[in-house]
N, CA, C and O atoms as a GROMACS GRO file, in nm:
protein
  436
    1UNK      N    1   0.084  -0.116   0.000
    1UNK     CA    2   0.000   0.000   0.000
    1UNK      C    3   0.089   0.123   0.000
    1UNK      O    4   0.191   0.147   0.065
    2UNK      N    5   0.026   0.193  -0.089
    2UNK     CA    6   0.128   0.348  -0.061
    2UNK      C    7   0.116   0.447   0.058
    2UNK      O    8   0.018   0.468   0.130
    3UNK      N    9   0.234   0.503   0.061
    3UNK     CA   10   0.234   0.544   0.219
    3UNK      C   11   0.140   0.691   0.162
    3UNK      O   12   0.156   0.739   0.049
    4UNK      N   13   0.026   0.756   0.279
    4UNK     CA   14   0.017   0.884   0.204
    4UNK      C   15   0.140   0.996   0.289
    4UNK      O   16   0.170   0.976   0.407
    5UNK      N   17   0.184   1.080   0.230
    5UNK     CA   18   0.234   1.188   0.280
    5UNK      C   19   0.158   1.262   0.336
    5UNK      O   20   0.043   1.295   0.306
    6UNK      N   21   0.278   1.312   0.495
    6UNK     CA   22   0.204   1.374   0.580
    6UNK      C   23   0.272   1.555   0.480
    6UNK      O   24   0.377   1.590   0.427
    7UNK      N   25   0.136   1.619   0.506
    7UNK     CA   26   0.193   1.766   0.452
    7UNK      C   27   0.227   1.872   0.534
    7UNK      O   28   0.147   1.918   0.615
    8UNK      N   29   0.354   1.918   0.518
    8UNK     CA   30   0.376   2.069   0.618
    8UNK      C   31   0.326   2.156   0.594
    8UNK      O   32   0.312   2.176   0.473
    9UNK      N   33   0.277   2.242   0.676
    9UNK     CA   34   0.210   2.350   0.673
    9UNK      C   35   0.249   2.439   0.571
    9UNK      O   36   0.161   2.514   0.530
   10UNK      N   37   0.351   2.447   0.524
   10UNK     CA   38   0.374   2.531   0.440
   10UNK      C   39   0.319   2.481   0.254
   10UNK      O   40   0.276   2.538   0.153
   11UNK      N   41   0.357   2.343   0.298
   11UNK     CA   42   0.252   2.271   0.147
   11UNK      C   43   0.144   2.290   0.153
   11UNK      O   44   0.092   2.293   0.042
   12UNK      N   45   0.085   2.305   0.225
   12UNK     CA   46  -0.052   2.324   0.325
   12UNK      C   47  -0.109   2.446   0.258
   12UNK      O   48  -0.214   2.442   0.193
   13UNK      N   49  -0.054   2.530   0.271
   13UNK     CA   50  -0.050   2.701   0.211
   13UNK      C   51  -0.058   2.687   0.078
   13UNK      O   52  -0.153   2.729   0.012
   14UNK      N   53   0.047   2.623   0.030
   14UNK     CA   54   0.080   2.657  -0.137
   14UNK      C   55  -0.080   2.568  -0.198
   14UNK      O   56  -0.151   2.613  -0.288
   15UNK      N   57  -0.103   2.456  -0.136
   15UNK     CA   58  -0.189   2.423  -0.194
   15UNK      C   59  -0.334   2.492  -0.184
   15UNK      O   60  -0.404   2.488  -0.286
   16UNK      N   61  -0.380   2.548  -0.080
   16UNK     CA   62  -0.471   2.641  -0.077
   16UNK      C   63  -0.495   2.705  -0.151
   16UNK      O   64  -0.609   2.715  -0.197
   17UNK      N   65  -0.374   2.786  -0.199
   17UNK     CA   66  -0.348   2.877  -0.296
   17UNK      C   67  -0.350   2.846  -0.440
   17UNK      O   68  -0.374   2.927  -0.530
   18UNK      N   69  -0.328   2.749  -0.448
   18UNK     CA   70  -0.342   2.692  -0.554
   18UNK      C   71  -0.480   2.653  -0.598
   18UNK      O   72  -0.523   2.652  -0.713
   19UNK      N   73  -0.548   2.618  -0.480
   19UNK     CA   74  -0.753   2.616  -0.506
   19UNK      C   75  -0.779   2.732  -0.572
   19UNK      O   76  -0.823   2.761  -0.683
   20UNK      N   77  -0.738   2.796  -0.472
   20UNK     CA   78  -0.766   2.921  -0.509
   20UNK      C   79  -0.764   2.977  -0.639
   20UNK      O   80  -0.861   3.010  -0.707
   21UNK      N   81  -0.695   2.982  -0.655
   21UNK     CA   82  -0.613   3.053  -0.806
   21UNK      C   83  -0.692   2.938  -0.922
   21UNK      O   84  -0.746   2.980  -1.025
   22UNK      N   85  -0.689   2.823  -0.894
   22UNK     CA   86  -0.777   2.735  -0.999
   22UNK      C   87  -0.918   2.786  -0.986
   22UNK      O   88  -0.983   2.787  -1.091
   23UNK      N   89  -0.967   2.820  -0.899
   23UNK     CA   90  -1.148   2.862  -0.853
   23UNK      C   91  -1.158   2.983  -0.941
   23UNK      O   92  -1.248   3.003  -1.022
   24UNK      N   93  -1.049   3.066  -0.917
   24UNK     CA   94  -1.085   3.220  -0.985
   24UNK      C   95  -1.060   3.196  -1.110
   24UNK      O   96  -1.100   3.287  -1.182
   25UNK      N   97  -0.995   3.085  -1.180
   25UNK     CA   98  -0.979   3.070  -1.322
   25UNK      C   99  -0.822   3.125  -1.342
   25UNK      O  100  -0.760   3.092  -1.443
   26UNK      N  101  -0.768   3.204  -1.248
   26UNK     CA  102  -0.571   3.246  -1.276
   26UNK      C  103  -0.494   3.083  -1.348
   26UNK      O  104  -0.409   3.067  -1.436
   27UNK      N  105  -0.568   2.992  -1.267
   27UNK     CA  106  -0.444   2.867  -1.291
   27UNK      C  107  -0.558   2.776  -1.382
   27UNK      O  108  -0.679   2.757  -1.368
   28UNK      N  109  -0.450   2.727  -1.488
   28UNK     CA  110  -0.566   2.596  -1.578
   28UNK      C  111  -0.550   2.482  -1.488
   28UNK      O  112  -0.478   2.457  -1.391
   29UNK      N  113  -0.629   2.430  -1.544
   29UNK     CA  114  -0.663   2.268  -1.446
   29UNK      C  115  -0.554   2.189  -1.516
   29UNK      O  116  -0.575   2.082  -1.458
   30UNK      N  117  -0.464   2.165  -1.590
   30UNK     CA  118  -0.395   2.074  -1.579
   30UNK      C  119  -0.285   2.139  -1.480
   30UNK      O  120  -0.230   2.052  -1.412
   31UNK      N  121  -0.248   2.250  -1.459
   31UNK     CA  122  -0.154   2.317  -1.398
   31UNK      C  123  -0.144   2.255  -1.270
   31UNK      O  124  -0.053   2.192  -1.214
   32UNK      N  125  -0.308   2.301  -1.226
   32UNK     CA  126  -0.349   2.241  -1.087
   32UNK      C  127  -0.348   2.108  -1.037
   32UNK      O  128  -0.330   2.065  -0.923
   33UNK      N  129  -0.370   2.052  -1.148
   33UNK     CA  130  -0.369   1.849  -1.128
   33UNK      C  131  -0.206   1.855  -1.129
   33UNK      O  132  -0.166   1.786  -1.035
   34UNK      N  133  -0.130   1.895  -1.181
   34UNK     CA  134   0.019   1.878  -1.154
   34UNK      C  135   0.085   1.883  -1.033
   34UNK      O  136   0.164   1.801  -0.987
   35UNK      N  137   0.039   2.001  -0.979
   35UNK     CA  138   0.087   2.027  -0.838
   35UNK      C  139   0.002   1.968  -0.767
   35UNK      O  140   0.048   1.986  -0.654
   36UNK      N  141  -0.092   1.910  -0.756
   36UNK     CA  142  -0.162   1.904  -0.627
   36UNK      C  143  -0.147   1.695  -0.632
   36UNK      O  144  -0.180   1.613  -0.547
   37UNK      N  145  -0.083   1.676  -0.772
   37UNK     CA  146  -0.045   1.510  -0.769
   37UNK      C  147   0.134   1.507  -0.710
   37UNK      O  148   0.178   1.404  -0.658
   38UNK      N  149   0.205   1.606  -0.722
   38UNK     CA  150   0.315   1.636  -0.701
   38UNK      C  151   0.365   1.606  -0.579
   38UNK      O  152   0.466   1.545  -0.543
   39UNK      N  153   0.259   1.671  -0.513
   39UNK     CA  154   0.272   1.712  -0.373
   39UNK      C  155   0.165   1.622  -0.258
   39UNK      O  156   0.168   1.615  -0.135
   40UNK      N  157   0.070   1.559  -0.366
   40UNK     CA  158  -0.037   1.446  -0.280
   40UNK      C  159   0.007   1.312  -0.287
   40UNK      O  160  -0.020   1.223  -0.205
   41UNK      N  161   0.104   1.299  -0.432
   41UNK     CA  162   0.095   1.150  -0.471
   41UNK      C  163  -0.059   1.108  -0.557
   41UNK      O  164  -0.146   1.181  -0.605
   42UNK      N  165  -0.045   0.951  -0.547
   42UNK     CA  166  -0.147   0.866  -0.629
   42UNK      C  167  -0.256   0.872  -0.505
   42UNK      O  168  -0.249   0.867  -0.382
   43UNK      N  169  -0.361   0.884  -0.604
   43UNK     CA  170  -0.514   0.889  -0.509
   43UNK      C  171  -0.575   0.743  -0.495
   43UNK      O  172  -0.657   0.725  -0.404
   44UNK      N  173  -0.539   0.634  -0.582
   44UNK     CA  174  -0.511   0.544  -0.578
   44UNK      C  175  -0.432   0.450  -0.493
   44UNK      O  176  -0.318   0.471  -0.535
   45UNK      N  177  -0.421   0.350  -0.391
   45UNK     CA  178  -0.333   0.279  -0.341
   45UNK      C  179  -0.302   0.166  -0.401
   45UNK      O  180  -0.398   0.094  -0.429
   46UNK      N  181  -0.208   0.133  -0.426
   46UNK     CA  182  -0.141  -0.012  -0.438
   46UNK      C  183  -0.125  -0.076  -0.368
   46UNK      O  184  -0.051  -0.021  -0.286
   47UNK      N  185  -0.165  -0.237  -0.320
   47UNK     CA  186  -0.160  -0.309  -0.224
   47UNK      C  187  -0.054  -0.429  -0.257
   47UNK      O  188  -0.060  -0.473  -0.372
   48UNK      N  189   0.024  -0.476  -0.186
   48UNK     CA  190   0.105  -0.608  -0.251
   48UNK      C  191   0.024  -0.737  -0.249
   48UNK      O  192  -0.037  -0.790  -0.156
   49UNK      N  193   0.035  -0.768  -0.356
   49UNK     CA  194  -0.058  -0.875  -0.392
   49UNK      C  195   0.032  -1.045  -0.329
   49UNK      O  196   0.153  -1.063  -0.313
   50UNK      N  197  -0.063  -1.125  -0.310
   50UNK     CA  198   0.025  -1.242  -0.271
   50UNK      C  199   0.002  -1.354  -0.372
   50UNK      O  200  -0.104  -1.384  -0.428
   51UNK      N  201   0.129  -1.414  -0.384
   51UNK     CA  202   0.152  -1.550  -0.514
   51UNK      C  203   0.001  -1.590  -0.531
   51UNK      O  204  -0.051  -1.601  -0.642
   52UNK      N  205  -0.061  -1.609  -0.419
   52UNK     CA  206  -0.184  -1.719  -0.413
   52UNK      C  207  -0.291  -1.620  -0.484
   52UNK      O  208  -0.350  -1.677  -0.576
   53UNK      N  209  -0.333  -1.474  -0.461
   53UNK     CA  210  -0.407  -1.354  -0.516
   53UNK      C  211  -0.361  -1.401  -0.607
   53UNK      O  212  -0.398  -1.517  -0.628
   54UNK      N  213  -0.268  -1.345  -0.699
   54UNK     CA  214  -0.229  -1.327  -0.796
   54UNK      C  215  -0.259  -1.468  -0.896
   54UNK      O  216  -0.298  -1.437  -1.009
   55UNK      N  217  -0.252  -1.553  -0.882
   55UNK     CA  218  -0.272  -1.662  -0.904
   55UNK      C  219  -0.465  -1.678  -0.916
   55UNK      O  220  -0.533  -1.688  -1.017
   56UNK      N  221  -0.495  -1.676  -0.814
   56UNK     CA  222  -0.653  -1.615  -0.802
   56UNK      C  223  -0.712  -1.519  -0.938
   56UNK      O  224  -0.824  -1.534  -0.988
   57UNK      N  225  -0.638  -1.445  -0.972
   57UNK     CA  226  -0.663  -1.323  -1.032
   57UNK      C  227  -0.692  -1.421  -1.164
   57UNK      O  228  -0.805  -1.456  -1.199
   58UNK      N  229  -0.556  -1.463  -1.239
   58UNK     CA  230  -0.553  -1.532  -1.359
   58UNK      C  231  -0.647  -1.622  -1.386
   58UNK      O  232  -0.688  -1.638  -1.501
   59UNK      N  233  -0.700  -1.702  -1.265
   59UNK     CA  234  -0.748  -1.814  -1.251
   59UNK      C  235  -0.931  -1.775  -1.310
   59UNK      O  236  -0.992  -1.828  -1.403
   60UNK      N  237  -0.979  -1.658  -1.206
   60UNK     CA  238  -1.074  -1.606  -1.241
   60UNK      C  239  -1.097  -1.572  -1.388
   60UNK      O  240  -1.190  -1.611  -1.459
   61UNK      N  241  -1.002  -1.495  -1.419
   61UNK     CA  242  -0.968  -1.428  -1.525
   61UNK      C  243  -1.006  -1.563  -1.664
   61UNK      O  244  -1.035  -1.556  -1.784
   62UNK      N  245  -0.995  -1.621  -1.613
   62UNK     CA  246  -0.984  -1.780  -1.743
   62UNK      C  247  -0.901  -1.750  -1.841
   62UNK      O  248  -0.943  -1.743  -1.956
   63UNK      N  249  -0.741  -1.723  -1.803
   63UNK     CA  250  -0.644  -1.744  -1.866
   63UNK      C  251  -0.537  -1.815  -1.857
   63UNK      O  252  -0.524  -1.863  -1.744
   64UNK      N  253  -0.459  -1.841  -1.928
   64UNK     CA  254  -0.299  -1.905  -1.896
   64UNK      C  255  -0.244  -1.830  -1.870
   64UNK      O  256  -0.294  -1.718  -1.885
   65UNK      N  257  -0.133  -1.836  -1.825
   65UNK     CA  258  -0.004  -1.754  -1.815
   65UNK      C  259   0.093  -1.697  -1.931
   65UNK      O  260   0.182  -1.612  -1.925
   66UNK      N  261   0.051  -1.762  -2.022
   66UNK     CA  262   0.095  -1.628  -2.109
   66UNK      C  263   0.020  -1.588  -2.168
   66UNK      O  264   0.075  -1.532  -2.263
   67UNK      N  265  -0.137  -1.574  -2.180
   67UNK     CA  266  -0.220  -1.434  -2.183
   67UNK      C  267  -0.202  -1.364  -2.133
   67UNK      O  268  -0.169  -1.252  -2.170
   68UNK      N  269  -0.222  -1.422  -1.974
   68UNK     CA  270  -0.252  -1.328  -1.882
   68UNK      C  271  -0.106  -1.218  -1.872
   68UNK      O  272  -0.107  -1.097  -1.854
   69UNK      N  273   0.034  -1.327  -1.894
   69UNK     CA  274   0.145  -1.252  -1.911
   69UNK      C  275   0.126  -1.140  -2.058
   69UNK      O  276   0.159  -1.022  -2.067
   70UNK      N  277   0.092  -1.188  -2.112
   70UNK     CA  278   0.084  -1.070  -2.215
   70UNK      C  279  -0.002  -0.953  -2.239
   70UNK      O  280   0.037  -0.855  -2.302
   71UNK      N  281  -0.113  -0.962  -2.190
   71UNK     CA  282  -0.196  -0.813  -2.115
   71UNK      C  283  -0.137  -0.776  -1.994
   71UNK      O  284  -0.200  -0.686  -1.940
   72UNK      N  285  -0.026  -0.820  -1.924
   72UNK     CA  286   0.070  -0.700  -1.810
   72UNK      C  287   0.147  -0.672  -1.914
   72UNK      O  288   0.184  -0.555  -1.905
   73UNK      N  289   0.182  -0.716  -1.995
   73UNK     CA  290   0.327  -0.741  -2.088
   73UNK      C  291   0.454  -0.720  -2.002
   73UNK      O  292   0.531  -0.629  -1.970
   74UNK      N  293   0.432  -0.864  -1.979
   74UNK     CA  294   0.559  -0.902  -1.912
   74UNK      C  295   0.569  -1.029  -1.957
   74UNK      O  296   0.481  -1.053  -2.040
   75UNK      N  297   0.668  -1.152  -1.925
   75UNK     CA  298   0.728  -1.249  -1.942
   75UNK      C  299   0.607  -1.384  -1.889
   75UNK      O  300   0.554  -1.349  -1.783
   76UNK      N  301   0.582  -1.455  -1.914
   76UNK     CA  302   0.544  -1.586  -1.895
   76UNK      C  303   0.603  -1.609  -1.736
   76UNK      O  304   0.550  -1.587  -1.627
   77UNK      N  305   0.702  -1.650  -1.762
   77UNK     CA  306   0.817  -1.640  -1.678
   77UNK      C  307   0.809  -1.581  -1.551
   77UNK      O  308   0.836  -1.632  -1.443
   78UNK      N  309   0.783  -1.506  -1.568
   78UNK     CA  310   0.764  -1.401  -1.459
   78UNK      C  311   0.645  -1.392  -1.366
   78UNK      O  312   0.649  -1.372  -1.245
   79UNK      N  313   0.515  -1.416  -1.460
   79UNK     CA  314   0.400  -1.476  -1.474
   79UNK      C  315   0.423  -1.588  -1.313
   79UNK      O  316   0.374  -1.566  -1.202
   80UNK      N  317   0.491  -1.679  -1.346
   80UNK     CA  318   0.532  -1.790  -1.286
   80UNK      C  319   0.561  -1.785  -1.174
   80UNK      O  320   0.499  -1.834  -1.080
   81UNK      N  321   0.659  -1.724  -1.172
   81UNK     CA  322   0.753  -1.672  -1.064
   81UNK      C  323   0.678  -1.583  -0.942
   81UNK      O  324   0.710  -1.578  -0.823
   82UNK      N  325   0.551  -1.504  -1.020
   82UNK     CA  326   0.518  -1.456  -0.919
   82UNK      C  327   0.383  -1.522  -0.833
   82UNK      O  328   0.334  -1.503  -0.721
   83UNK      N  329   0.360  -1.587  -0.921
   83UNK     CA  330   0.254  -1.709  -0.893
   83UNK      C  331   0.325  -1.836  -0.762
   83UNK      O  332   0.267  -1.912  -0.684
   84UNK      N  333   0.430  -1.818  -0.783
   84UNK     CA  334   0.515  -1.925  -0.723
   84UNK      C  335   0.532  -1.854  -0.559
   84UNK      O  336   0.513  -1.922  -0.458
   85UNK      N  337   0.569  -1.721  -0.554
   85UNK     CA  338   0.629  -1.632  -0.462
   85UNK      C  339   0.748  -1.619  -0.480
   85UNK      O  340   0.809  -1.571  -0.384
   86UNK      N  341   0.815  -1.649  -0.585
   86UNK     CA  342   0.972  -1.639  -0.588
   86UNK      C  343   1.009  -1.498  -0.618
   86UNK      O  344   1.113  -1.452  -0.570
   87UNK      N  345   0.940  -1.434  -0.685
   87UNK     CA  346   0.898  -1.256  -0.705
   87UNK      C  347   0.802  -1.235  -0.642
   87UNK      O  348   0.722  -1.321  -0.605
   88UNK      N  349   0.793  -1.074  -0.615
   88UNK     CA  350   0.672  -1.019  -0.573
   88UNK      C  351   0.703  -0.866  -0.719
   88UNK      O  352   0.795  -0.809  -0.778
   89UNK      N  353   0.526  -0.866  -0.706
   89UNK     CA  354   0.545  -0.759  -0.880
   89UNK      C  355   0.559  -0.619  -0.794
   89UNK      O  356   0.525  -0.599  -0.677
   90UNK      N  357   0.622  -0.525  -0.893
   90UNK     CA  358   0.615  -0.386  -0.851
   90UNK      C  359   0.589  -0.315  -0.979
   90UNK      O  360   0.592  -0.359  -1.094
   91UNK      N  361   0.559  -0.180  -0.929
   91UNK     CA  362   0.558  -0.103  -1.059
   91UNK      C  363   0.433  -0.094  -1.123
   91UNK      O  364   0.329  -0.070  -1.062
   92UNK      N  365   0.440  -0.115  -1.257
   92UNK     CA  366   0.302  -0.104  -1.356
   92UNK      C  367   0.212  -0.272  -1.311
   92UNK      O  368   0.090  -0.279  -1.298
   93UNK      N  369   0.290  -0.373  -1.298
   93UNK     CA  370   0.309  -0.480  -1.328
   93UNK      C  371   0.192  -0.474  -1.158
   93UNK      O  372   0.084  -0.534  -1.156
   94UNK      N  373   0.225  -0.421  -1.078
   94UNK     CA  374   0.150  -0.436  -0.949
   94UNK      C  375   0.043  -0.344  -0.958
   94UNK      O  376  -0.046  -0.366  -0.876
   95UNK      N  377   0.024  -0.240  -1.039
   95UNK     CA  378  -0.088  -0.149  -1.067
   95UNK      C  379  -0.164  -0.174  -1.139
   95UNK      O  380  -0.277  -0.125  -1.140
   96UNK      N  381  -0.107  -0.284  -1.242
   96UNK     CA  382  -0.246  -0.331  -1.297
   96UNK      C  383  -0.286  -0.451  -1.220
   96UNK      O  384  -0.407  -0.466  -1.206
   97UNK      N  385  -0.239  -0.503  -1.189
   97UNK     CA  386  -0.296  -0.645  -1.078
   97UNK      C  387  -0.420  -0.604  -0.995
   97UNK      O  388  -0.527  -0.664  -0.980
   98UNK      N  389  -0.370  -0.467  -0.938
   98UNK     CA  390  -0.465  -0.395  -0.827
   98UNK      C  391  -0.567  -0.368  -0.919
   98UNK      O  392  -0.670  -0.418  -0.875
   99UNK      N  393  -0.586  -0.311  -1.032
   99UNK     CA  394  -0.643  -0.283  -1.130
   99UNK      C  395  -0.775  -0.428  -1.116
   99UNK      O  396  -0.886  -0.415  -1.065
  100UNK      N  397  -0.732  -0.525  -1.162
  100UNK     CA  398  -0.775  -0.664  -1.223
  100UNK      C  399  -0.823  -0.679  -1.083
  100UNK      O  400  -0.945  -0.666  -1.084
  101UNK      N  401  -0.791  -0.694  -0.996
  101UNK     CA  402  -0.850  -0.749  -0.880
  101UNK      C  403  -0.935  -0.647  -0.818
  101UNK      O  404  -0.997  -0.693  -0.722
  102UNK      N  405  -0.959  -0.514  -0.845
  102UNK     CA  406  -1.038  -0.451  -0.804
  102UNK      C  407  -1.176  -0.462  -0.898
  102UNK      O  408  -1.285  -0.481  -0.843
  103UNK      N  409  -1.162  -0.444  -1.070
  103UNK     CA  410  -1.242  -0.456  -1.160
  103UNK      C  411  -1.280  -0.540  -1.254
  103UNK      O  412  -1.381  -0.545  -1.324
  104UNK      N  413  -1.205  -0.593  -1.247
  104UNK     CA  414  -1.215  -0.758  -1.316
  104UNK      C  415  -1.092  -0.724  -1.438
  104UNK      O  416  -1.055  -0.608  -1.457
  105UNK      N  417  -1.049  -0.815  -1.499
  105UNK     CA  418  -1.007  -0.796  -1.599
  105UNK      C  419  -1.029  -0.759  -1.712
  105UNK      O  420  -0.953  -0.754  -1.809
  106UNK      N  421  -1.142  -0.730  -1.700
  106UNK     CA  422  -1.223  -0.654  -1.864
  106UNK      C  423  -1.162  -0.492  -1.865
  106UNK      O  424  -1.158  -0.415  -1.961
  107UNK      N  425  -1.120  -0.468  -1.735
  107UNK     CA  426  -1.058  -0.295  -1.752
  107UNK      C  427  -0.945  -0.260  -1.834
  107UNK      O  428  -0.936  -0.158  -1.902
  108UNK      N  429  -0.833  -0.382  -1.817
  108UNK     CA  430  -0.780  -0.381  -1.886
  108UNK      C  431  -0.726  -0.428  -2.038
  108UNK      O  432  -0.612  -0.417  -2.082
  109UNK      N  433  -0.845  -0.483  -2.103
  109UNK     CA  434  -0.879  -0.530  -2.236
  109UNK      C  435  -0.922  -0.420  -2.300
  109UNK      O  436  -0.959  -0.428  -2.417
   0.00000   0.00000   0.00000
């Protein structure tokens, strides 16, 4: 799971200000989604998934391992490995898992 950041008061400020200034129309909204992801992180959490989940996931999913490896696009292999516990996934590779196990696998098709 991702840690959230605690904010100092002074981020605290800038981001206010930053409502602000997006409310009155001064700042565009991607400006604002920049800084306020910058400084918040993912609104989203990632959880570490375990061999047996993960395994679960595919299983549901009614695939093999190298489908299922090839919509993460990653390795078969790897596929395996993490099914096994000999890896644990990180990265994209763990964001879409969270993905699949939150929505099924049709989200990411």
């Amino acid at each position: 799971m991702t840690k959230q950041k605690r904010l100092s008061p002074l981020t605290k400020a800038i981001l206010e200000m930053a409502d602000d200034m997006r409310r009155s129309g001064i700042m565009p909204k991607a400006a604002h989604e920049k800084i306020t992801k910058r400084h918040l992180g993912s609104a989203t959490a990632v959880r570490p998934l375990s061999a047996e989940e993960i395994k679960d996931l595919r299983k549901r999913a009614k695939m093999s391992q190298s489908v299922f490896a090839h919509h993460l696009n990653v390795t078969t292999g790897y596929v395996s490995q993490l099914e096994r516990g000999a890896k644990h996934p990180t990265g994209a590779a763990l964001a879409l898992l969270n993905v699949i196990q939150r929505k099924g696998i049709e989200a990411i098709l």
